[in-house]
C-alpha positions as CSV (number, residue, x, y, z in Angstrom):
1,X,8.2,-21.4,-9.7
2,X,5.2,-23.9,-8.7
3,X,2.7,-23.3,-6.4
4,X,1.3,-25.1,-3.7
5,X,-1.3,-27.7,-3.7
6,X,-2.3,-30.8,-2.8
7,X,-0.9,-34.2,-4.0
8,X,-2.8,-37.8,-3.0
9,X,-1.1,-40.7,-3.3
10,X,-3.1,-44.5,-3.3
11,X,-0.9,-47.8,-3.4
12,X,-2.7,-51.3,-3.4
13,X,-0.7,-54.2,-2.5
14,X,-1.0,-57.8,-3.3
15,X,1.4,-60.1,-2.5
16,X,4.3,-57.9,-1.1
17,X,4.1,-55.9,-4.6
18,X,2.7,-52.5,-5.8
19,X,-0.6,-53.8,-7.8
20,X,-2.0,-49.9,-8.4
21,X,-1.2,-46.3,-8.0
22,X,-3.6,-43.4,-7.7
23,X,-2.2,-40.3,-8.2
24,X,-4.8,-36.5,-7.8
25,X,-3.1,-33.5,-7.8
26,X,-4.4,-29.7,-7.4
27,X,-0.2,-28.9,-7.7
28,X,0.6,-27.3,-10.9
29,X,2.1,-29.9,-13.6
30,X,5.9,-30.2,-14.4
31,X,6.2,-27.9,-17.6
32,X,7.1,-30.7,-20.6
33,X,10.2,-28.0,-21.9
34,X,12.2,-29.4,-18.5
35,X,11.9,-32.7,-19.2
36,X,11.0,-33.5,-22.9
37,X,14.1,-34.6,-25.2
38,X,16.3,-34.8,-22.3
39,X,18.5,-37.8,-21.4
40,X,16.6,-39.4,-18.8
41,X,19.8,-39.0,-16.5
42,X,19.6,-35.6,-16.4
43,X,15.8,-35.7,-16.1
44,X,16.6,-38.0,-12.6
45,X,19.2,-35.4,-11.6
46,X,16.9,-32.1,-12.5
47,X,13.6,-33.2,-10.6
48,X,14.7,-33.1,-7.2
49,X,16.2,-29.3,-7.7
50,X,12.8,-28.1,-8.8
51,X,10.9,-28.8,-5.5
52,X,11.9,-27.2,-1.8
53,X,9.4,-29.3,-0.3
54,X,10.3,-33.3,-0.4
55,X,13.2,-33.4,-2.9
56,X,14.1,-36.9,-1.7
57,X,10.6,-38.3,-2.5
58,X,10.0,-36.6,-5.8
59,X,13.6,-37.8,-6.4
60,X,12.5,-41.5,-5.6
61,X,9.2,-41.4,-7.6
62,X,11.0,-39.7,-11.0
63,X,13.7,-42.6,-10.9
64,X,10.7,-44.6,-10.6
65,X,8.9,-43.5,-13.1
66,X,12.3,-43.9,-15.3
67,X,12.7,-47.3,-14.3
68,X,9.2,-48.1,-15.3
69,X,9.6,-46.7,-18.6
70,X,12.7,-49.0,-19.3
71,X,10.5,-51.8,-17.5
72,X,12.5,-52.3,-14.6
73,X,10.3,-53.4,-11.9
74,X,11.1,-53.6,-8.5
75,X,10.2,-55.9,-5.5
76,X,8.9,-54.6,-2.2
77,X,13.0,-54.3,-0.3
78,X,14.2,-52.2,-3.1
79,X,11.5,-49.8,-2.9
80,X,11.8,-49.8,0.9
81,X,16.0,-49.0,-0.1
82,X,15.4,-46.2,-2.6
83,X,12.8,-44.6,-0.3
84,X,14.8,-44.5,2.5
């Protein structure tokens, strides 16, 4: 369904927090007809099926990215929790 490619992730910390994220990918985008209108639950649940390679992370980052749309933030140990 998506082909291979590259994916780059940058985090700067301050404090014991995420400050900044850079993000490049060569990986071919998440088509918006799987995700747009959808309850964000099912959004969470549907990511992870998508991709053989590192469910569990792109799991962790779309619950992220959920949470940060409702502007849930969280601290260093919860990040560490969820990751895991």
């Amino acid at each position: 369904m998506f082909t291979e490619g590259e994916l780059a992730v940058r985090l700067t910390l301050g404090a014991g927090r995420i400050r900044d994220v850079g993000i490049a990918s060569t990986r071919t985008a998440l088509p918006p007809r799987l995700t747009r209108g959808r309850p964000a639950e099912d959004v969470a649940r549907t990511v992870p099926l998508l991709f053989s390679i590192c469910s569990q992370a792109q799991g962790a980052a779309s619950a992220g990215a959920l949470d940060a749309a409702r502007g849930i933030t969280w601290d260093a140990t919860a990040l560490a929790r969820r990751s895991g």
